[in-house]
Backbone as a printed PyTorch tensor [residue, N CA C, xyz], in Angstrom:
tensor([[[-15.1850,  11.9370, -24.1680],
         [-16.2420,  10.9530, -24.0250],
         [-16.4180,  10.6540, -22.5360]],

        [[-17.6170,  10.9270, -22.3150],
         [-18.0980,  10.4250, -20.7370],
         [-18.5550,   8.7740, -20.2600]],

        [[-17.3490,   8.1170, -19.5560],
         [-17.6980,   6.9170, -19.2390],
         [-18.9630,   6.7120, -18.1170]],

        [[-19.7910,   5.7120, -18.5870],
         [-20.9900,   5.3800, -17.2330],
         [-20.7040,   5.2410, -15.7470]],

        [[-21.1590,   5.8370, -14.8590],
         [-20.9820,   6.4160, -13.4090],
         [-21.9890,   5.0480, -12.5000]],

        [[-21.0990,   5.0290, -11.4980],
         [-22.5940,   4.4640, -10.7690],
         [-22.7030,   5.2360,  -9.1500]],

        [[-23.3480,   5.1000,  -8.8900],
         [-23.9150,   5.9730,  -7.3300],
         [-22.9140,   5.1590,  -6.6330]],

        [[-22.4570,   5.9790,  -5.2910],
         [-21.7900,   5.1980,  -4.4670],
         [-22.0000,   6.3700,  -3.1640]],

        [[-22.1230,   5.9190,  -2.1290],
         [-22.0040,   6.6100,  -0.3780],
         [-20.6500,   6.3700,  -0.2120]],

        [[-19.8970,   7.9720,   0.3980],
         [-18.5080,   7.6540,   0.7060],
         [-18.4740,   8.6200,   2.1080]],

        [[-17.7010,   7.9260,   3.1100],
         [-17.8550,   9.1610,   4.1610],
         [-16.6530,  10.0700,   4.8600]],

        [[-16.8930,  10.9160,   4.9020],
         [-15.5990,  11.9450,   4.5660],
         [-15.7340,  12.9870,   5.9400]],

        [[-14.3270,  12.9830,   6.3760],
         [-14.2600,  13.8810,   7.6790],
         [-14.9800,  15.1090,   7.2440]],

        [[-15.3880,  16.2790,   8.2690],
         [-15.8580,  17.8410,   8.1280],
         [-14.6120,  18.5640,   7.4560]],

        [[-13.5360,  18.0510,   7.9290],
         [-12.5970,  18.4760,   6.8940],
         [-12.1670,  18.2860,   6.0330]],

        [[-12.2380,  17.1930,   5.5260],
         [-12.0650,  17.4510,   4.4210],
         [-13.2900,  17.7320,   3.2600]],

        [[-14.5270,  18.0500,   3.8280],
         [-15.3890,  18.1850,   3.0810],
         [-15.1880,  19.5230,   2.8720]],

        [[-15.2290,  20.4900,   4.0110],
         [-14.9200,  21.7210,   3.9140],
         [-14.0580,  22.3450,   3.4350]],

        [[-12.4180,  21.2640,   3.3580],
         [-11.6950,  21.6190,   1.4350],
         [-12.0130,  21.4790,   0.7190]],

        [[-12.6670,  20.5670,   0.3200],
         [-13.3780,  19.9940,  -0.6590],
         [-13.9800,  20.9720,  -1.7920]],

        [[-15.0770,  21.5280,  -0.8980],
         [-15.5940,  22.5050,  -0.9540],
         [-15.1520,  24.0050,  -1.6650]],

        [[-14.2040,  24.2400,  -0.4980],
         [-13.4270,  25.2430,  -0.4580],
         [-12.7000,  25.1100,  -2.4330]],

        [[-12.1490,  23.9180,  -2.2870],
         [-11.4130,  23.5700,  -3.8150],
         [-12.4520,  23.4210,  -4.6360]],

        [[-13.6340,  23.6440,  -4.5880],
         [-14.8900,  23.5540,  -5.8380],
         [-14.8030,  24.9810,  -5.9060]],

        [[-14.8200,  25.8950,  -4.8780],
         [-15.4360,  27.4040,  -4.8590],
         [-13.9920,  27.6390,  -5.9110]],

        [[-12.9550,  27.7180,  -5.7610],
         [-11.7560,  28.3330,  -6.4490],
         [-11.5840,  27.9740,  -7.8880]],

        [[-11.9940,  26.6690,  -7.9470],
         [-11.7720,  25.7570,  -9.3500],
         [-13.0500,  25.6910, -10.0820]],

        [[-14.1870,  25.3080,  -9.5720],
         [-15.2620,  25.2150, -10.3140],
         [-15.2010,  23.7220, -10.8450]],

        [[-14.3670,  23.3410, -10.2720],
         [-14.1820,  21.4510, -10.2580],
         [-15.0710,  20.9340,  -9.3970]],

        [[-16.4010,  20.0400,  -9.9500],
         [-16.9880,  19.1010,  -9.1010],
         [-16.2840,  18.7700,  -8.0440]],

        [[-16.9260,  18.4320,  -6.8040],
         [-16.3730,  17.7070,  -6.0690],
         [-15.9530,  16.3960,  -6.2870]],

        [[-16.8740,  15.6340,  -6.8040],
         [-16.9170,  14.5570,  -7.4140],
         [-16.0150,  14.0770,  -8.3620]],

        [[-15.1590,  14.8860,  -9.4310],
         [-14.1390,  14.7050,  -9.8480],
         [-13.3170,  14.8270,  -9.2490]],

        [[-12.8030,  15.2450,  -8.1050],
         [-11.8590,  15.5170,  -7.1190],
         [-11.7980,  14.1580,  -6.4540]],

        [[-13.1900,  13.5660,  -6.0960],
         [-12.8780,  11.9810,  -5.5860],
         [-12.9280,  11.3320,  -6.5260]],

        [[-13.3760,  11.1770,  -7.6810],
         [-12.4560,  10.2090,  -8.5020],
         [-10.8950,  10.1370,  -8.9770]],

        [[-10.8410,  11.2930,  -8.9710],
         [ -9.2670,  11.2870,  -9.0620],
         [ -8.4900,  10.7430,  -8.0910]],

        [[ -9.2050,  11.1350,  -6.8350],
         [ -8.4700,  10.7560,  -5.6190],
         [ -8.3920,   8.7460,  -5.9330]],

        [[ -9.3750,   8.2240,  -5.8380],
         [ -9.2580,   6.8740,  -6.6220],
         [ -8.8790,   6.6530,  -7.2050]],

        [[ -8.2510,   7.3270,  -8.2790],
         [ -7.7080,   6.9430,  -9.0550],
         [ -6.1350,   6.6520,  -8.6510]],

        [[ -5.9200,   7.5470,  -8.3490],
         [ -4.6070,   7.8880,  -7.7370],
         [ -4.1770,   6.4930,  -6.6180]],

        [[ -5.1150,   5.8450,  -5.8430],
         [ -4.9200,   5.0410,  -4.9300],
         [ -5.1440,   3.7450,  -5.9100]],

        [[ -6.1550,   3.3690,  -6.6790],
         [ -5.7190,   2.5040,  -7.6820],
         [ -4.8110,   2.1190,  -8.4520]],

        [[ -4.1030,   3.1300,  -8.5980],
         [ -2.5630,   3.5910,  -9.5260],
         [ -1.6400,   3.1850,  -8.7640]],

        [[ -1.7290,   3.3940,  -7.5230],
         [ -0.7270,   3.4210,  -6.4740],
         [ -0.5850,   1.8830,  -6.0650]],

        [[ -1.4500,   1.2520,  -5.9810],
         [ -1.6200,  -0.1840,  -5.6330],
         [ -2.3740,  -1.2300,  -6.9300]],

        [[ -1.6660,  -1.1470,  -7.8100],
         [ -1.4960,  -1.3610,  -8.7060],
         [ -1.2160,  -3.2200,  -8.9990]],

        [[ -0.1700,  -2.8880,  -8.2960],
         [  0.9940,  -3.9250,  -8.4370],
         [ -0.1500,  -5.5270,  -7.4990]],

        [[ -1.2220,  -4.7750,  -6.7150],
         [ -1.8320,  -5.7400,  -5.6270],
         [ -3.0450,  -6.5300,  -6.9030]],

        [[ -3.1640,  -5.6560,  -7.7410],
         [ -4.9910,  -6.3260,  -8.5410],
         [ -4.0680,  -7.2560,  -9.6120]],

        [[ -5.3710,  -8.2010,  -9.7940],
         [ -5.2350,  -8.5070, -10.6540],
         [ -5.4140,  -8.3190, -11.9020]],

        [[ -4.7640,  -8.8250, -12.9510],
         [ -5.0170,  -8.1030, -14.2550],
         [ -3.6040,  -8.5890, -15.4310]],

        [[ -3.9810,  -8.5560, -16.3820],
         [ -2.9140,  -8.8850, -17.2980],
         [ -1.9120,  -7.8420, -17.5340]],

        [[ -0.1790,  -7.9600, -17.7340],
         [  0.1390,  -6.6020, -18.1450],
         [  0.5840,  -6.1830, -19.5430]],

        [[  0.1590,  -4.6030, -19.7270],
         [  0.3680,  -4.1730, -21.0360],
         [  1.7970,  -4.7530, -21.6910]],

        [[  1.1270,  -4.6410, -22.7080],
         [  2.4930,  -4.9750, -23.9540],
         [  3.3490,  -3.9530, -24.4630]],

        [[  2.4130,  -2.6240, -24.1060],
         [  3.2920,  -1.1630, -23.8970],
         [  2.9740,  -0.5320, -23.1780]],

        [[  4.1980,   0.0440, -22.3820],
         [  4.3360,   1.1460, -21.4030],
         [  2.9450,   1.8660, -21.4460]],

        [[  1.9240,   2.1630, -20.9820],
         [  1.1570,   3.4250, -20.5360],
         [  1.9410,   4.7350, -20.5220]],

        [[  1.2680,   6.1030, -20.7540],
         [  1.7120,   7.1480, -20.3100],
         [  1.7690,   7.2170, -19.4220]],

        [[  2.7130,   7.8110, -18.3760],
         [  2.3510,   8.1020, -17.1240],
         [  2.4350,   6.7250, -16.3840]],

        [[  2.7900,   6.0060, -16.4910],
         [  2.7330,   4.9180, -15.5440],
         [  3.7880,   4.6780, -14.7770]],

        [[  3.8080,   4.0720, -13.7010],
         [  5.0170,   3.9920, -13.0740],
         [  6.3780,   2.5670, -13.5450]],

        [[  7.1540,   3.2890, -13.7320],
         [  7.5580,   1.7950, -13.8580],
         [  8.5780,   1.6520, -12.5070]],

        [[  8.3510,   0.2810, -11.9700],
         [  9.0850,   0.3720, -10.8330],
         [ 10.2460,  -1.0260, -11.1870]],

        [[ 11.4270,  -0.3410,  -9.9890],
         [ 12.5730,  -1.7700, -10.1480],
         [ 12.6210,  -2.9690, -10.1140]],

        [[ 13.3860,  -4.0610, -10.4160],
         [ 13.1840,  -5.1310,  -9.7820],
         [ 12.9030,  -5.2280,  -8.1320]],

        [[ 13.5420,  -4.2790,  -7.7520],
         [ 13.8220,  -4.8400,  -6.1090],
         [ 12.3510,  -4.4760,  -5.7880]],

        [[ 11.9280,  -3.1020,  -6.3360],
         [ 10.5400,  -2.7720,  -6.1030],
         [  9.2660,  -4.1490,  -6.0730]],

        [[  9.6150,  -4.6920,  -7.0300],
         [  8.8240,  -5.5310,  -7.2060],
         [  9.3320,  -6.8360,  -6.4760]],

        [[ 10.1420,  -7.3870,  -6.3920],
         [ 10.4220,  -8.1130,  -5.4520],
         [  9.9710,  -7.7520,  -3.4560]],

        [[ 10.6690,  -6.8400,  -3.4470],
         [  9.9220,  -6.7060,  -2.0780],
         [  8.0150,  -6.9110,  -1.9470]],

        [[  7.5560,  -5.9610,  -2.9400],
         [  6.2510,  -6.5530,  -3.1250],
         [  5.2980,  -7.7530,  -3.1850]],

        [[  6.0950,  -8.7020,  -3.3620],
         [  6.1810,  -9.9970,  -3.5880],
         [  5.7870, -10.9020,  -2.1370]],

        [[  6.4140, -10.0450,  -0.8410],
         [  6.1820, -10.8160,   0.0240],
         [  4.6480,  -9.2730,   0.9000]],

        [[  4.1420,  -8.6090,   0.0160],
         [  3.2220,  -8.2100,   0.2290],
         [  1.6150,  -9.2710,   0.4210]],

        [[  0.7640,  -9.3850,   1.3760],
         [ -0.3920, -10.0580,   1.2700],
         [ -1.7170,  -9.1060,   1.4290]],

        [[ -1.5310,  -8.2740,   1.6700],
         [ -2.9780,  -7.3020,   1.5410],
         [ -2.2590,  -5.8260,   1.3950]],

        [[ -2.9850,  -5.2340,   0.9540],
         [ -2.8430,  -4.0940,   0.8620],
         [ -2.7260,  -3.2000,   2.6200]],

        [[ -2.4130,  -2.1950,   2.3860],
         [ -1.7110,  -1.6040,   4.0410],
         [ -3.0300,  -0.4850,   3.7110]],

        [[ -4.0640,  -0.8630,   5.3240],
         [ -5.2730,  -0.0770,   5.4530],
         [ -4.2690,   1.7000,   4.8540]],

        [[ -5.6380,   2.1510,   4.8380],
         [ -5.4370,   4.0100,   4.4030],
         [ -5.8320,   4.4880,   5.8500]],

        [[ -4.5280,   5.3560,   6.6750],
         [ -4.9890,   6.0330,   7.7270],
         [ -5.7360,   7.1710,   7.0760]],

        [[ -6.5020,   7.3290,   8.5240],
         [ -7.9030,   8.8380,   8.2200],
         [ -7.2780,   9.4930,   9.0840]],

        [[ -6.4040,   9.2240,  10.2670],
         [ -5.9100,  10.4820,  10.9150],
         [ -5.3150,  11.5910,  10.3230]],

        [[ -5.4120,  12.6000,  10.7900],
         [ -4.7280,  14.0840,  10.4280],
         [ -3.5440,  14.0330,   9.4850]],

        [[ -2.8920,  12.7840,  10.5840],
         [ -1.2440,  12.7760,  10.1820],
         [ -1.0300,  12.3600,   8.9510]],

        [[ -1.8140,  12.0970,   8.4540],
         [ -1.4690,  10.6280,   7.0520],
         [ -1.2150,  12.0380,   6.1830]],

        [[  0.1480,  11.6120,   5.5570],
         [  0.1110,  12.4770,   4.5860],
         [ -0.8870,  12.2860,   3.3580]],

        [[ -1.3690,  13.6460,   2.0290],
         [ -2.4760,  13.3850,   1.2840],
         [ -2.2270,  13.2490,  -0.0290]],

        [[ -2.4410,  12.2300,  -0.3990],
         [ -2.6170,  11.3290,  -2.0590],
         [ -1.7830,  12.6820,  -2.6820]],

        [[ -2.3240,  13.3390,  -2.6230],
         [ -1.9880,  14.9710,  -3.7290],
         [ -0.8850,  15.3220,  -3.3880]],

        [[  0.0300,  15.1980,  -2.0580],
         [  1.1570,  15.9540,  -1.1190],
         [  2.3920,  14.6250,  -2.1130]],

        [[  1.8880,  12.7960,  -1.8120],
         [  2.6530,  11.7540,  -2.4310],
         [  2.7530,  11.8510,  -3.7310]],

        [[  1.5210,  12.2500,  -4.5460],
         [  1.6850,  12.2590,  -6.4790],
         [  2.9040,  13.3380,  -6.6120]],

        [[  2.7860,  14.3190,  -5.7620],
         [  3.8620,  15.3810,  -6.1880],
         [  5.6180,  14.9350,  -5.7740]],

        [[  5.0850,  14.3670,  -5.1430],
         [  6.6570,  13.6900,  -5.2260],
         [  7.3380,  13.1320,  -6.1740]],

        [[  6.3650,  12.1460,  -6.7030],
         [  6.5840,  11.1660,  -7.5320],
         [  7.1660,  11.7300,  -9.0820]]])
């Protein structure tokens, strides 16, 4: 089932458009699913910052993190900007860790 989309402008280095790209030609994966996922992934990741009620059961796939995890979080107040430099390691390089 396809959930409702809405338009959005996002702006994206030459490089990474040109993977981007490059990863549509090999996969035949929209680009566009490639950045939602990527959102998704950063939504997932900062999680712990939105608000929201929590489940009464575990999610698949979800993280569950420690107390201390969550305690240190605690003295979190904004979320930590997303570097665009080169260096930042990429959403896809961190999920595989995990």
């Amino acid at each position: 089932m396809s959930r409702k989309k809405i338009s959005t402008t996002i702006y994206v280095t030459v490089e990474q458009s040109d993977r981007l790209k490059l990863l549509h030609e090999r996969t035949k994966v929209p680009v566009a699913v490639y950045i939602r996922e990527g959102i998704d992934l950063v939504l997932r990741h900062y999680q712990h910052l939105l608000p929201g009620q929590l489940p009464l059961v575990d999610e698949p796939g979800s993280n569950k993190r420690s107390k201390e995890s969550r305690d240190a979080d605690d003295d979190v107040k904004e979320a930590p900007r997303v570097r665009s430099d080169r260096s930042a390691p990429s959403l896809a390089a961190e999920a595989q860790k995990k």
